[in-house]
DRENMILO-272945 format. One line per field, with one value per atom (N, C-alpha, C): residue number from 1; atom name; y, x, z. Coordinates in Angstrom, 3 decimals, decimal comma. Atoms other than C-alpha are relative to their C-alpha. Last residue first. Layout:
N
num: c(NUM | ...)
atomo: c(CA | ...)
Y: c(Y | ...)
X: c(X | ...)
Z: c(Z | ...)
//
This chain:
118
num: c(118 | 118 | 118 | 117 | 117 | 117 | 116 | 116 | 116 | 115 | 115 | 115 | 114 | 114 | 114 | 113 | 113 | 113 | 112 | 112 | 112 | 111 | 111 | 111 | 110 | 110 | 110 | 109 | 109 | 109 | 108 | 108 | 108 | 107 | 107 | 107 | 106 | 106 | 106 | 105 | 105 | 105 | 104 | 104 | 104 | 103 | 103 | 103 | 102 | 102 | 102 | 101 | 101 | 101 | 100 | 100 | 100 | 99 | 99 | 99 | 98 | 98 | 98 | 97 | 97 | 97 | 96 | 96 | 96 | 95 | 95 | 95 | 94 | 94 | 94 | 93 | 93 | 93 | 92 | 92 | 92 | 91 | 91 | 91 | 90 | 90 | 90 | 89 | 89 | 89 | 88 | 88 | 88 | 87 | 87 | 87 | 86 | 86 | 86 | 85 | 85 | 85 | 84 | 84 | 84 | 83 | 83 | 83 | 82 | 82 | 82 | 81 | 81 | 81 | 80 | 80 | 80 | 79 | 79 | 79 | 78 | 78 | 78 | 77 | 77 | 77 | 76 | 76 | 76 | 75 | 75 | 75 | 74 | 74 | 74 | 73 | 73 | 73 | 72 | 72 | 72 | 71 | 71 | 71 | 70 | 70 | 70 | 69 | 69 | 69 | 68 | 68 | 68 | 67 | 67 | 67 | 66 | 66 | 66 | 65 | 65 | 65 | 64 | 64 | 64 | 63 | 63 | 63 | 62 | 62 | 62 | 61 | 61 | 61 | 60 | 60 | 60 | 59 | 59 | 59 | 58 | 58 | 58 | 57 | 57 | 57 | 56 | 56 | 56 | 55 | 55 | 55 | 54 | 54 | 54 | 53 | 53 | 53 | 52 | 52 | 52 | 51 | 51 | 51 | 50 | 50 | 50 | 49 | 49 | 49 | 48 | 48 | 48 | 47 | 47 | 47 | 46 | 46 | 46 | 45 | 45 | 45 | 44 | 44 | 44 | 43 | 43 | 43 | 42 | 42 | 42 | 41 | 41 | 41 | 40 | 40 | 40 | 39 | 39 | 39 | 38 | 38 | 38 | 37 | 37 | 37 | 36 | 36 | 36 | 35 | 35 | 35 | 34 | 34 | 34 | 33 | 33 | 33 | 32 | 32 | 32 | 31 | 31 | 31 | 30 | 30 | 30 | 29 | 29 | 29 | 28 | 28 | 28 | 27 | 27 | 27 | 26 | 26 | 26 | 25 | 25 | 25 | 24 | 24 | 24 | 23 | 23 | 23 | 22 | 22 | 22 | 21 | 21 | 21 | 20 | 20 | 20 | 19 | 19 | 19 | 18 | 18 | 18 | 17 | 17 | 17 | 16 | 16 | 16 | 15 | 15 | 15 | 14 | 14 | 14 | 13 | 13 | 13 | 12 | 12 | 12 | 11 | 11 | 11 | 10 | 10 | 10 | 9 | 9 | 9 | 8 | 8 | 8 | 7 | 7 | 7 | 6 | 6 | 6 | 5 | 5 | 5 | 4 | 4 | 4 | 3 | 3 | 3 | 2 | 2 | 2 | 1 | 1 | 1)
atomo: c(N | CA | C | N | CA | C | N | CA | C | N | CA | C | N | CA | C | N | CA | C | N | CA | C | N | CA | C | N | CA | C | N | CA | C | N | CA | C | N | CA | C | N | CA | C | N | CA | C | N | CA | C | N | CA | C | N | CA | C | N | CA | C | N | CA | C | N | CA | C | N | CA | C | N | CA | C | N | CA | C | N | CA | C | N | CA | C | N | CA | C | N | CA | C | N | CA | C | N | CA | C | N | CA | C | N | CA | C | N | CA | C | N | CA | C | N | CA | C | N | CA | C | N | CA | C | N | CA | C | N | CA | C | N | CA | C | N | CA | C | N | CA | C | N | CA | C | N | CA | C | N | CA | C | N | CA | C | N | CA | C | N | CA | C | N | CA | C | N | CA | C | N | CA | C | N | CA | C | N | CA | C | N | CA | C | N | CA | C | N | CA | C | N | CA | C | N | CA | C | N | CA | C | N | CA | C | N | CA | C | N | CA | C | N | CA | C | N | CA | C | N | CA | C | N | CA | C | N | CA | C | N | CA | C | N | CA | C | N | CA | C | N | CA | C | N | CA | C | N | CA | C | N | CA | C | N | CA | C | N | CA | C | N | CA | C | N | CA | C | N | CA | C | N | CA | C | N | CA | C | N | CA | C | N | CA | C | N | CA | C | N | CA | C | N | CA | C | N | CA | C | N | CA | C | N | CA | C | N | CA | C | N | CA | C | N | CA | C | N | CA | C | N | CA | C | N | CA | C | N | CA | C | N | CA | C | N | CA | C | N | CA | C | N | CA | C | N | CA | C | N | CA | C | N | CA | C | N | CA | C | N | CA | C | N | CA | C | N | CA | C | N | CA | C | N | CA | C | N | CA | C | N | CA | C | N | CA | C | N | CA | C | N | CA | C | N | CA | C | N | CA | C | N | CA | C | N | CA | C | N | CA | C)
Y: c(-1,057 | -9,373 | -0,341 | 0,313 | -12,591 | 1,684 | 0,233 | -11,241 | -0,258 | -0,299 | -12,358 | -0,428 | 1,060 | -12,111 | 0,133 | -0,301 | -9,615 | -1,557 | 0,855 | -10,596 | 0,542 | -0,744 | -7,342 | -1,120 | 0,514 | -8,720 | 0,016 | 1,752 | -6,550 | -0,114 | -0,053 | -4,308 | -0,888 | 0,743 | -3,738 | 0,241 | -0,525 | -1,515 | -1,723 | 0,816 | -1,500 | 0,156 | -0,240 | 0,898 | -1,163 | 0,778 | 0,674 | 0,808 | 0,683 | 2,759 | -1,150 | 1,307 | 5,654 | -0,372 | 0,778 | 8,902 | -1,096 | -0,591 | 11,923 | -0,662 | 0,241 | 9,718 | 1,081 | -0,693 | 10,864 | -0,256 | -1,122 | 8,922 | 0,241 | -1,341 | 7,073 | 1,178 | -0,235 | 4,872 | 1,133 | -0,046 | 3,906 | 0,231 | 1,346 | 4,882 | 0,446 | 0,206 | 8,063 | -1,243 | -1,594 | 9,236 | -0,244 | 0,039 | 5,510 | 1,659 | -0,613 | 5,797 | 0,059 | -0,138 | 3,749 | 0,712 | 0,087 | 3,559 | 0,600 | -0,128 | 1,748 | 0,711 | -0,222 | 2,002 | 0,337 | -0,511 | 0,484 | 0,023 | -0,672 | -0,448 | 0,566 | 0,027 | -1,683 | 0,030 | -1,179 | -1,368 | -1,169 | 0,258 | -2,841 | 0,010 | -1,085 | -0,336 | -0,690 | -1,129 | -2,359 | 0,621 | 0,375 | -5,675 | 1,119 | 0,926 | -4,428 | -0,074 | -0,904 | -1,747 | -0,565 | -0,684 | -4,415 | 0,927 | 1,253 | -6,741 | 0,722 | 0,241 | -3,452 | -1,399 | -1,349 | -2,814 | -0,378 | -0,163 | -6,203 | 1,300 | 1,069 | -6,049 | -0,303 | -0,476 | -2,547 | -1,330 | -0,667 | -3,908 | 0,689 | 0,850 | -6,547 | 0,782 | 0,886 | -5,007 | -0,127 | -0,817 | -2,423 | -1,148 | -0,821 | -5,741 | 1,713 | 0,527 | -7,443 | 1,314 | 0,632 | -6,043 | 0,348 | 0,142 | -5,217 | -0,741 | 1,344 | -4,516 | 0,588 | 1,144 | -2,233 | -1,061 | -0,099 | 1,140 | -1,630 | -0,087 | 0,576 | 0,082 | 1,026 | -0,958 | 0,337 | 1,106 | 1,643 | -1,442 | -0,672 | 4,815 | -1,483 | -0,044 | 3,057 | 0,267 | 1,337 | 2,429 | -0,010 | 1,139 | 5,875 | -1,296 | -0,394 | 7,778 | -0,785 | 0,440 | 5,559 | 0,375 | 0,985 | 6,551 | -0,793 | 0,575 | 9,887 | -1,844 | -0,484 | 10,345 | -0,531 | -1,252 | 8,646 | -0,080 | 0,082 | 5,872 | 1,607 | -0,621 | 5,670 | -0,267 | -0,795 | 3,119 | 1,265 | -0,998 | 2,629 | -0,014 | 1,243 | 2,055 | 1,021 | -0,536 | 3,682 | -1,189 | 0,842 | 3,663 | 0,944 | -0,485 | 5,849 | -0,932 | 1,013 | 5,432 | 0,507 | -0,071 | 7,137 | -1,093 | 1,175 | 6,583 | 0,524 | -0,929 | 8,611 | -1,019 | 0,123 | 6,751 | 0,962 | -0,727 | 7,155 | 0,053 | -0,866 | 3,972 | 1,099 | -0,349 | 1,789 | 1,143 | -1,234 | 1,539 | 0,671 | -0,360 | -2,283 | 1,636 | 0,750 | -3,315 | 0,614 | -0,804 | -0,727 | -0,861 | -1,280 | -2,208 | 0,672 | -0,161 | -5,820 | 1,198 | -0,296 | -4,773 | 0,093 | 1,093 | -5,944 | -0,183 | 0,583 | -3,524 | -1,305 | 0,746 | -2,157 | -0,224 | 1,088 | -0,616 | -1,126 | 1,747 | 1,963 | -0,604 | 0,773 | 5,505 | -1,165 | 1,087 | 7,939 | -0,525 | 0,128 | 10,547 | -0,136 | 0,159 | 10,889 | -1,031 | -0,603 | 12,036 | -0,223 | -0,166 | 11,827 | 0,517 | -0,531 | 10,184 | 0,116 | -0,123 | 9,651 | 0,296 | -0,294 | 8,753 | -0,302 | 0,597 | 7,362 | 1,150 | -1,192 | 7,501 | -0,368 | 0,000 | 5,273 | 1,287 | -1,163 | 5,861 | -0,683 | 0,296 | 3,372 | 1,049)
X: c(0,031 | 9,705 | -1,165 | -0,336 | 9,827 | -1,027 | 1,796 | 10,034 | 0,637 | -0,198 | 13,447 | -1,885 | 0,175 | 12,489 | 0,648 | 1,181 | 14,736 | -0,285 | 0,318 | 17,081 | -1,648 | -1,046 | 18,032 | -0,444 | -2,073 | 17,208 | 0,141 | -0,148 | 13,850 | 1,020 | -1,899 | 13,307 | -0,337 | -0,468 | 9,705 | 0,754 | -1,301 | 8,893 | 0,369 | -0,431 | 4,929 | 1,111 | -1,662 | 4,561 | -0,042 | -1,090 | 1,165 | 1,361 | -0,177 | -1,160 | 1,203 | 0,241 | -1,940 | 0,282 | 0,531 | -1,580 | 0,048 | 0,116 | -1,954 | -0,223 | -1,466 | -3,255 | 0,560 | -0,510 | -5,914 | 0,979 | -1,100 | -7,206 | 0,560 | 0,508 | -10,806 | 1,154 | -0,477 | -10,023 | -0,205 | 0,690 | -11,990 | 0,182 | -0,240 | -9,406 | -1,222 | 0,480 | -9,981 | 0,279 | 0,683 | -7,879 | -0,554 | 1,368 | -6,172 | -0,294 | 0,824 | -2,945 | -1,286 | 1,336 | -1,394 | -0,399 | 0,127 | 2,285 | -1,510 | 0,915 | 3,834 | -0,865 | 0,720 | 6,976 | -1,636 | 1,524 | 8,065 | -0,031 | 0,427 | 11,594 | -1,373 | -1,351 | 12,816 | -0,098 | -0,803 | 9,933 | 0,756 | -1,198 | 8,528 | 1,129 | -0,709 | 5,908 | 1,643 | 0,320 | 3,070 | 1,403 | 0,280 | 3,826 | -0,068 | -0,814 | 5,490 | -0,078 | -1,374 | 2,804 | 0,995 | -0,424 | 0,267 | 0,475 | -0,401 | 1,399 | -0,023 | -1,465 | 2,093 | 0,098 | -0,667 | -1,420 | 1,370 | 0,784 | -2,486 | 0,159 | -0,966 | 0,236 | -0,646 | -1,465 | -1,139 | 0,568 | -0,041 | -4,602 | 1,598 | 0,701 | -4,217 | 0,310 | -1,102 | -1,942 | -0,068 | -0,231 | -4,780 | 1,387 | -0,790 | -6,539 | 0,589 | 0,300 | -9,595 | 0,867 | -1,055 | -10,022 | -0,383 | 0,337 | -13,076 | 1,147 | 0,022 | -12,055 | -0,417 | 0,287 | -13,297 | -0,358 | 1,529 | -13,327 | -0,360 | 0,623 | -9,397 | -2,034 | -0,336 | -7,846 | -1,299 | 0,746 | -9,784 | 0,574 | 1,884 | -8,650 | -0,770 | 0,319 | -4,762 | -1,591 | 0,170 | -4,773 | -0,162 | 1,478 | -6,084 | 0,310 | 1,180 | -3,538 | -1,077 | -0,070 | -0,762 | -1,167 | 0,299 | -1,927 | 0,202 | 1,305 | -2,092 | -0,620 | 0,897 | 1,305 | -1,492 | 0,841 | 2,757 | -0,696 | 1,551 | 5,395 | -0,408 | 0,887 | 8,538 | -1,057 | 1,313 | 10,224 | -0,537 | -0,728 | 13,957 | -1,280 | 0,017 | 12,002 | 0,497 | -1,600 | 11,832 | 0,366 | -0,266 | 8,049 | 1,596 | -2,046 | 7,594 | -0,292 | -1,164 | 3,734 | 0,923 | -0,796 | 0,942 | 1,344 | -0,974 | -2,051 | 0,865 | -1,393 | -4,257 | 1,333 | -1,433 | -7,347 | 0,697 | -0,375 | -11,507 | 1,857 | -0,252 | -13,291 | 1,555 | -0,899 | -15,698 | 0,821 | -0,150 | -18,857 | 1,061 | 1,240 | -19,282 | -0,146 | -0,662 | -15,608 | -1,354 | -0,655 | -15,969 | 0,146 | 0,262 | -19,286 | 1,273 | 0,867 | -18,182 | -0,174 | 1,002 | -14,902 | -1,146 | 0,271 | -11,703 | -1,585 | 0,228 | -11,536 | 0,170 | -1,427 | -11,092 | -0,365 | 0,861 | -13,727 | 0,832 | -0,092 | -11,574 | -0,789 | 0,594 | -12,066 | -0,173 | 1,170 | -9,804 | -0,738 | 1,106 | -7,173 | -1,212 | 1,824 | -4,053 | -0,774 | 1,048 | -1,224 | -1,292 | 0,132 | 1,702 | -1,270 | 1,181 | 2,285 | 0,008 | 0,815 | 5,928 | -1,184 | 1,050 | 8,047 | -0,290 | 1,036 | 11,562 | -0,698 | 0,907 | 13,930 | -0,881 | 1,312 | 16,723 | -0,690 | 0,674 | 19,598 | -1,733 | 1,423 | 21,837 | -0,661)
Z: c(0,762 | -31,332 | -1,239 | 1,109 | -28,673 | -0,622 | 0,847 | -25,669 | -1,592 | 1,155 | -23,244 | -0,810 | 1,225 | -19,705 | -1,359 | 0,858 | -18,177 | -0,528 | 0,640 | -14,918 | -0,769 | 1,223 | -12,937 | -1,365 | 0,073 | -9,758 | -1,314 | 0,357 | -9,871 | 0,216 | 0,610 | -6,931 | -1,037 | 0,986 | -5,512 | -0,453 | 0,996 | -2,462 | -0,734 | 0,539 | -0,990 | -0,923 | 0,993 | 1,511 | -0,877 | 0,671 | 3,455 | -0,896 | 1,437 | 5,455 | -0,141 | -0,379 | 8,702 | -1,614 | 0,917 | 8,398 | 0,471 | 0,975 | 10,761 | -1,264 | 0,492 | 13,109 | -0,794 | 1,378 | 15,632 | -0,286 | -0,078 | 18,517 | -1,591 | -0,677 | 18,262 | 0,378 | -1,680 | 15,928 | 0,864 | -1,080 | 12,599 | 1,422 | -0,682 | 10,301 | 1,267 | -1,139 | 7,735 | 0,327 | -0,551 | 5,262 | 1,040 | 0,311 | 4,335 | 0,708 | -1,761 | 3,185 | 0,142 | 0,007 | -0,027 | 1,432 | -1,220 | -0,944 | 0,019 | 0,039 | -4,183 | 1,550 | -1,891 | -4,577 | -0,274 | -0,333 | -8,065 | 2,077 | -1,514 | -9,114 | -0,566 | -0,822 | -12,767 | 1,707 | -1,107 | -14,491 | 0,574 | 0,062 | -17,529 | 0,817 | 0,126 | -18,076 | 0,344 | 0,751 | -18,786 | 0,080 | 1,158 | -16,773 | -1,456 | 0,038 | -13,590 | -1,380 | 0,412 | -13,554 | -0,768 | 0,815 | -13,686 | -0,451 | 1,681 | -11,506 | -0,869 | 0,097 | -8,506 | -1,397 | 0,800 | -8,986 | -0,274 | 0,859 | -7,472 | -1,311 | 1,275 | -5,462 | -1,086 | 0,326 | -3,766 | -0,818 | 0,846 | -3,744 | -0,612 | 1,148 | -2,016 | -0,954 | 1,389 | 0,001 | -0,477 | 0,963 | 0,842 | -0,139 | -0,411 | 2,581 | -0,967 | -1,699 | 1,891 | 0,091 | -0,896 | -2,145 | 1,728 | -1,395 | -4,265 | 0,683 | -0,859 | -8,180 | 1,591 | 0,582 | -11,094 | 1,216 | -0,212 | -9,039 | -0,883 | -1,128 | -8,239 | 0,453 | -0,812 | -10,909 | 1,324 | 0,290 | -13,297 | 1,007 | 0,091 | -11,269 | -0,442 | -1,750 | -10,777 | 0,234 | -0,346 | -14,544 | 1,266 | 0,193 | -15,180 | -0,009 | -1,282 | -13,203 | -0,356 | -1,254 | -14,826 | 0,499 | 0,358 | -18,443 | 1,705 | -0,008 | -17,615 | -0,016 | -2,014 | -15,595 | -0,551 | 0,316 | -19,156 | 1,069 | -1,213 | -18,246 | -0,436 | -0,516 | -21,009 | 0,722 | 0,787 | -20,771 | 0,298 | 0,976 | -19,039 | -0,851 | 1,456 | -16,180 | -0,984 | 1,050 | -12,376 | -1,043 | 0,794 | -10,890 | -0,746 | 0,964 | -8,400 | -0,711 | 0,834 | -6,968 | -0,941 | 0,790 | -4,704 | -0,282 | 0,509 | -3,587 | -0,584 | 0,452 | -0,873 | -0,720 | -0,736 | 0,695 | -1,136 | 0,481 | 0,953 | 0,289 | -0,780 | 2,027 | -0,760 | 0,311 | 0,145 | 0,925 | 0,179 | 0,605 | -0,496 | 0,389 | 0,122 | -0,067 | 1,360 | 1,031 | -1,046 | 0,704 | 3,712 | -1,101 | 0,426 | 4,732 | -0,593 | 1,387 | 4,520 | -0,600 | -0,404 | 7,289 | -1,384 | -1,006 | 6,893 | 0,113 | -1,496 | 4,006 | 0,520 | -0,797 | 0,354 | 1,423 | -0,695 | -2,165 | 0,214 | 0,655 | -3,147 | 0,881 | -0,843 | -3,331 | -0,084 | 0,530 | -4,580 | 0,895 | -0,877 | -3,537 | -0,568 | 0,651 | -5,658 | 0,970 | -0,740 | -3,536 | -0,651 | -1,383 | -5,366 | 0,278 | -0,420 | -8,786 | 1,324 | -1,430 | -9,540 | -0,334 | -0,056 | -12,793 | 0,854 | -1,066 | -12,023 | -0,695 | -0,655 | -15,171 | 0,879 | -0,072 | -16,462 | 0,645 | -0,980 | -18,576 | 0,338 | -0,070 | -19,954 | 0,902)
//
């Protein structure tokens, strides 16, 4: 059986994500990327534009949100096996400099497929 990880690195969007109304309302500028490893094919375009339409469609609190929120429909579309999902934000309101700041989100399945009816 052969599988394959597909990556996106580094795509830099803008999600309307926060603690804070105004960033949920302005939105604030972050850095997403995601492995996905499935014995399907995954097309880089078709990923970059589900991440683009996840992200200007919806308004999330946290970037978890958004990261499991993405992470369903990967899962669902592509079937996968493993997904990392990791999000950085560009700017943070603090007054000392990070280089990054963010999340990781790592998904395993235990190996157990639904069965689809054909």
């Amino acid at each position: 059986m052969l599988k394959q990880s597909v990556f996106l690195e580094g795509l830099k969007l803008h999600v309307r994500c926060g603690v804070y109304e105004e960033e949920r309302n302005l939105g604030v500028q972050v850095e997403v990327s995601v492995k996905i490893t499935s014995e399907k094919f995954v097309d880089y375009r078709e990923l970059h534009d589900t991440i683009l339409k996840v992200a200007k469609e919806r308004v999330f609190v946290y970037l978890e949100d958004f990261a499991v929120f993405l992470l369903g429909i990967i899962r669902k579309k592509w079937e996968a096996d493993s997904v990392i999902i990791e999000i950085a934000k560009v700017s943070v309101p603090f007054q000392h400099s990070f280089k990054r700041v963010g999340i990781e989100l790592i998904w395993e399945s235990d190996g157990k497929r639904e069965e689809r009816n054909n």
